[in-house]
C-alpha positions as CSV (number, residue, x, y, z in Angstrom):
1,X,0.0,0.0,0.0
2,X,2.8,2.5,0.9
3,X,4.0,2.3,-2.7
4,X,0.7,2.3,-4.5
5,X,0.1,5.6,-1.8
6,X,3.0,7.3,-2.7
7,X,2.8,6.9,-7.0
8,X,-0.8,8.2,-6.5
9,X,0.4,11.2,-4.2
10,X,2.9,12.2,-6.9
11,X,0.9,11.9,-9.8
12,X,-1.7,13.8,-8.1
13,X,0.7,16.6,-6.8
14,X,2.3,17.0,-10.8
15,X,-1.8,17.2,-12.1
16,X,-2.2,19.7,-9.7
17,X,0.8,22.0,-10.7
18,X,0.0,21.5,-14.5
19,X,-3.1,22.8,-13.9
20,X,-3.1,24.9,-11.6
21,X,0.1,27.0,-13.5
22,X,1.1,25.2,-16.5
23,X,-2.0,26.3,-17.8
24,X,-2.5,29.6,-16.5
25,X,-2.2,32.3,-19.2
26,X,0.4,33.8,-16.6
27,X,2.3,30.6,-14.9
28,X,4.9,33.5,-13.6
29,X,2.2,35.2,-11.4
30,X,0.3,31.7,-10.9
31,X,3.1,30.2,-9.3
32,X,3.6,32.8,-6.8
33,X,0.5,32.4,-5.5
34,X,0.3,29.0,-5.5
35,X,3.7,28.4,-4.3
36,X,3.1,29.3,-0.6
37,X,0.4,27.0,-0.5
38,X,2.8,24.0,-1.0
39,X,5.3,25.2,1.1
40,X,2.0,25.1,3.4
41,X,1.7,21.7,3.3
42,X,5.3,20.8,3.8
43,X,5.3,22.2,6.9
44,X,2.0,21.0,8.1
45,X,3.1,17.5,7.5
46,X,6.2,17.7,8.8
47,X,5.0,19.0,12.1
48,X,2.1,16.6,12.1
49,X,4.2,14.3,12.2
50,X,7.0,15.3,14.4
51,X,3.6,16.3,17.0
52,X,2.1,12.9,16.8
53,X,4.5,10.7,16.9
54,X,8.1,11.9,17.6
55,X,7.4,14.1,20.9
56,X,6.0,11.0,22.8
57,X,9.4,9.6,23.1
58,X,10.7,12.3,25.0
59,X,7.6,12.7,27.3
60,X,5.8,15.5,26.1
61,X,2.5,13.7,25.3
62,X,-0.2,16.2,23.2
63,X,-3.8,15.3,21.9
64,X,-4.9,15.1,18.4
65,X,-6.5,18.8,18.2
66,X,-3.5,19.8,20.1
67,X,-0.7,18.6,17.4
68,X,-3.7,19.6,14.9
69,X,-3.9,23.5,15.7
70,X,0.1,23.6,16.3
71,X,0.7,21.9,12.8
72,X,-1.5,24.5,11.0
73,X,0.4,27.5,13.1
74,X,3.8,26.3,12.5
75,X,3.1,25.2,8.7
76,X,1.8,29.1,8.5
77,X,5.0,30.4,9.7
78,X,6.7,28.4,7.1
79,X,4.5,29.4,4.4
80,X,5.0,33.3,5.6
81,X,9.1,32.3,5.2
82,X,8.4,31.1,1.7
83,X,6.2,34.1,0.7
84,X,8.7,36.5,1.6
85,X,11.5,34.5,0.2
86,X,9.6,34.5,-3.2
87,X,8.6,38.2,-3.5
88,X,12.6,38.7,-4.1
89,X,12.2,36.9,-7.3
90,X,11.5,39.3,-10.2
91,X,10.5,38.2,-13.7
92,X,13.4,38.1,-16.3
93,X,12.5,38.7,-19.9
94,X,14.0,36.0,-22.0
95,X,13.2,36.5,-25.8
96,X,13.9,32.0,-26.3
97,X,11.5,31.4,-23.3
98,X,8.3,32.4,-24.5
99,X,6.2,30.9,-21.6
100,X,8.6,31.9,-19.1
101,X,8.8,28.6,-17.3
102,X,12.5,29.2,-16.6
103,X,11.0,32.2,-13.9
104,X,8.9,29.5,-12.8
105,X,11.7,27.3,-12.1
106,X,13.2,30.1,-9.9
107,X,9.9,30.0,-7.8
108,X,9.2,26.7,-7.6
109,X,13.8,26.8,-6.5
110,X,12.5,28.4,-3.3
111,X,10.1,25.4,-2.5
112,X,12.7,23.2,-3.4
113,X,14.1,25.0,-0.2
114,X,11.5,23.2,2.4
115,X,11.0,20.3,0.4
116,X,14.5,19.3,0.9
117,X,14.5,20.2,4.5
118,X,11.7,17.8,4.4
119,X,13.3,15.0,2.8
120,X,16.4,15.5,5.0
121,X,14.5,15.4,8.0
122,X,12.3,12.0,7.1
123,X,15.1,10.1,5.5
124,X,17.9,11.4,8.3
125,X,15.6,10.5,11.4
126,X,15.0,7.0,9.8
127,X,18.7,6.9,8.7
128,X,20.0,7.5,12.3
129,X,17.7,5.3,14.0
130,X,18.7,2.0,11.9
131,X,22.3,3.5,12.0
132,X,22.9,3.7,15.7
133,X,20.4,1.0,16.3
134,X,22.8,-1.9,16.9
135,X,24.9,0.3,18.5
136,X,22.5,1.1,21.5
137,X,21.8,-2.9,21.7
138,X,25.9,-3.5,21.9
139,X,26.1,-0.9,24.4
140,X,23.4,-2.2,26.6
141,X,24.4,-5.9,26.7
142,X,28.1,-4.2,27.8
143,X,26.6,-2.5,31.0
144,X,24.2,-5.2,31.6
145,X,27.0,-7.5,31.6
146,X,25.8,-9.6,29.2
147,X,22.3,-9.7,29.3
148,X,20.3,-9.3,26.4
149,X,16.8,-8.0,26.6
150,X,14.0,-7.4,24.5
151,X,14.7,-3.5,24.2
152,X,17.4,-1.0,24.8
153,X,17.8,2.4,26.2
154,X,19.6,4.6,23.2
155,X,21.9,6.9,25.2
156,X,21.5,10.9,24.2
157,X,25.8,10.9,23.2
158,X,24.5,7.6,20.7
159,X,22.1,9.9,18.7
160,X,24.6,13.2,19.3
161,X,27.2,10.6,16.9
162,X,24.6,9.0,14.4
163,X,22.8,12.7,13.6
164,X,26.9,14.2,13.0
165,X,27.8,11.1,11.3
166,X,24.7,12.2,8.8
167,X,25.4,15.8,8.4
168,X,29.5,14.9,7.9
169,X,28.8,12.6,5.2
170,X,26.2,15.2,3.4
171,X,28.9,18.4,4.0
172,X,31.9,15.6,2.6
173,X,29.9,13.4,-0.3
174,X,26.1,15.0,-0.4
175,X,27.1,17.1,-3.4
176,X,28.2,14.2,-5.5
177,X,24.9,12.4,-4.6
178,X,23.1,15.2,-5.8
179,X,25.1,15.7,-8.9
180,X,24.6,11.8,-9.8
181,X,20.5,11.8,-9.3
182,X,19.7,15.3,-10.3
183,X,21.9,15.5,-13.6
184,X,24.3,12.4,-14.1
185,X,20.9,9.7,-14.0
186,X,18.6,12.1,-15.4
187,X,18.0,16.0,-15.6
188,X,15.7,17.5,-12.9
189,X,14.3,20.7,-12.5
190,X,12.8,22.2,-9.3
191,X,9.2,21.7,-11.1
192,X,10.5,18.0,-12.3
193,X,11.8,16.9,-8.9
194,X,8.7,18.3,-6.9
195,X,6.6,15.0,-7.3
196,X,9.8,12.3,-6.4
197,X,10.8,15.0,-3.3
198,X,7.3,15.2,-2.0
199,X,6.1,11.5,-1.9
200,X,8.9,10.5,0.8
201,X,7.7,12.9,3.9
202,X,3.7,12.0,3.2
203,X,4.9,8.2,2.6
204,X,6.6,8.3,6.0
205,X,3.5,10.7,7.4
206,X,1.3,7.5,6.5
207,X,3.2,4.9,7.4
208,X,4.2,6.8,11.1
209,X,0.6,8.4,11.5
210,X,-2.3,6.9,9.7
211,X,-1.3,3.3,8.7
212,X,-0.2,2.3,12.2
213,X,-3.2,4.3,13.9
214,X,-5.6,2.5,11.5
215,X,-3.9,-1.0,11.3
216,X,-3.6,-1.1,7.6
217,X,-0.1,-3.2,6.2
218,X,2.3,-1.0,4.9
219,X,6.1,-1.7,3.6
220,X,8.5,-0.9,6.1
């Protein structure tokens, strides 16, 4: 299901842009008002799911409503961000670029922005957690003196060393990454890559969220 979710989220998301800008008789001024209300959504889902699910294993418990109002406040603020980081963006005349989709890329650049934050954020959390996994469990059979037990404690210094093991190898080798899927497999734009981006922060939404709340099988 989470694969069959995350296709339909994606080709969903790309109908939506084609039509709501693509086809605009102005997609210059109909991305910068639709613009925001992606970046919107980024950060509503992101903070949804950070609310729900991630705060409860530090203690801080909050209801439904509770994570509900705070996700729409916080994915406001976001959007506000974006707005003002858009109005910078002034249309350039291009006499080969009759529709002026390349000033579209340049706002749709600035959602790229959040998206990525997005991306980092799902796939680094996950990332850490399987990385320093093992780690906690070799650590806890050491001060048990060899016990094993069915869970382990992960000590704060464990996830201090998997989250800088994550951000040294994106400062040392994330550029070549990036080089590799956005131009040396094949060529994205911001517009191109906005589908692919947005599918892995709603996939992990349901799969963290709604699939384990409602008991339907997912992939992990």
């Amino acid at each position: 299901m989470s694969p069959l979710l995350a296709g339909t989220i994606g080709f969903v998301l790309f109908k939506s842009v084609h039509y709501l800008i693509f086809e605009d008789d102005n997609p210059f001024a109909a991305a910068k008002r639709y613009v925001p209300g992606y970046v919107f959504l980024v950060g509503f889902i992101v903070s949804m799911v950070t609310l729900t699910k991630g705060l409860s294993h530090v203690g801080l418990e909050l209801t439904f409503n509770q994570s509900l109002l705070l996700s729409i406040l916080l994915g406001g603020v976001i959007m506000g961000i974006g707005w003002l980081m858009q109005r910078r963006i002034k249309f350039e005349h291009n006499a080969k670029d009759h529709f002026s989709y390349a000033n579209v890329e340049r706002v749709f650049g600035v959602l790229m922005i959040f998206t990525a934050c997005a991306m980092a954020f799902a796939h680094g959390s996950n990332d850490v957690a399987n990385a320093v996994g093992p780690l906690a469990a070799v650590i806890s059979v050491v001060q048990t003196g060899g016990e094993i037990g069915g869970s382990a404690l992960v000590p704060w210094w464990v996830l201090v060393l998997g989250g800088g093991g994550i951000v040294v190898g994106l400062v040392t080798y994330g550029h070549k990454v990036i080089a590799t899927v956005g131009t040396g497999i094949t060529e994205l734009t911001p517009v191109a890559a906005l589908p692919p981006r947005w599918r892995r922060p709603r996939r992990w939404y349901w799969r963290q969220a709604l699939a384990c709340r409602f008991q339907r099988p997912i992939r992990w």
